[in-house]
C-alpha angles and dihedrals in degrees: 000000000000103000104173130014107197135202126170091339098314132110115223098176111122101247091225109093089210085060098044127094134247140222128200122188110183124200090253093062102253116123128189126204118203135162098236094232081072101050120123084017113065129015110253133226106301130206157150128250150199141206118208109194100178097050098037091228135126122221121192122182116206115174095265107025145018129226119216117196126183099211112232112179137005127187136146089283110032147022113208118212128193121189127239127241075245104052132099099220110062101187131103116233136198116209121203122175120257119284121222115250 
């Protein structure tokens, strides 16, 4: 799940977990992002991505843009991403796993 989304020091991820968005990456390198209201309705936005261990860095190929994440953190309870000067997405994210419900 996508628990914070930061720009310039400020979170703009809703604080209801129902509201939030969500991020699946699968072992065959395919990754999905949904907001979680839509799930089970509509398909959500599908891609392909890539780890870059070496270089500590996160790739994800949508059909019209790619997003490029320096990754920052990684612990038992979050993955901290930070975007590239190169990527289309500018905004930092911190990944937690999904919560039960």
């Amino acid at each position: 799940m996508i628990d914070e989304v930061i720009t310039k020091g400020k979170n703009y991820a809703p604080i209801e977990n129902t509201d939030k968005d969500i991020m699946v990456f699968y072992d065959s390198g395919v990754c999905m992002f949904q907001p979680m209201k839509s799930l089970g309705d509509v398909t959500g936005k599908k891609g392909e991505y890539s780890i870059y261990s070496d270089e500590g860095s996160l790739s994800i190929f949508f059909k019209n843009e790619r997003w490029d994440f320096k990754i920052k953190g990684v612990s038992d309870t979050r993955i901290e991403l930070v975007p590239l000067k190169k990527s289309a997405f500018k905004y930092a994210l911190v990944l937690i796993p999904f919560p039960e419900i």
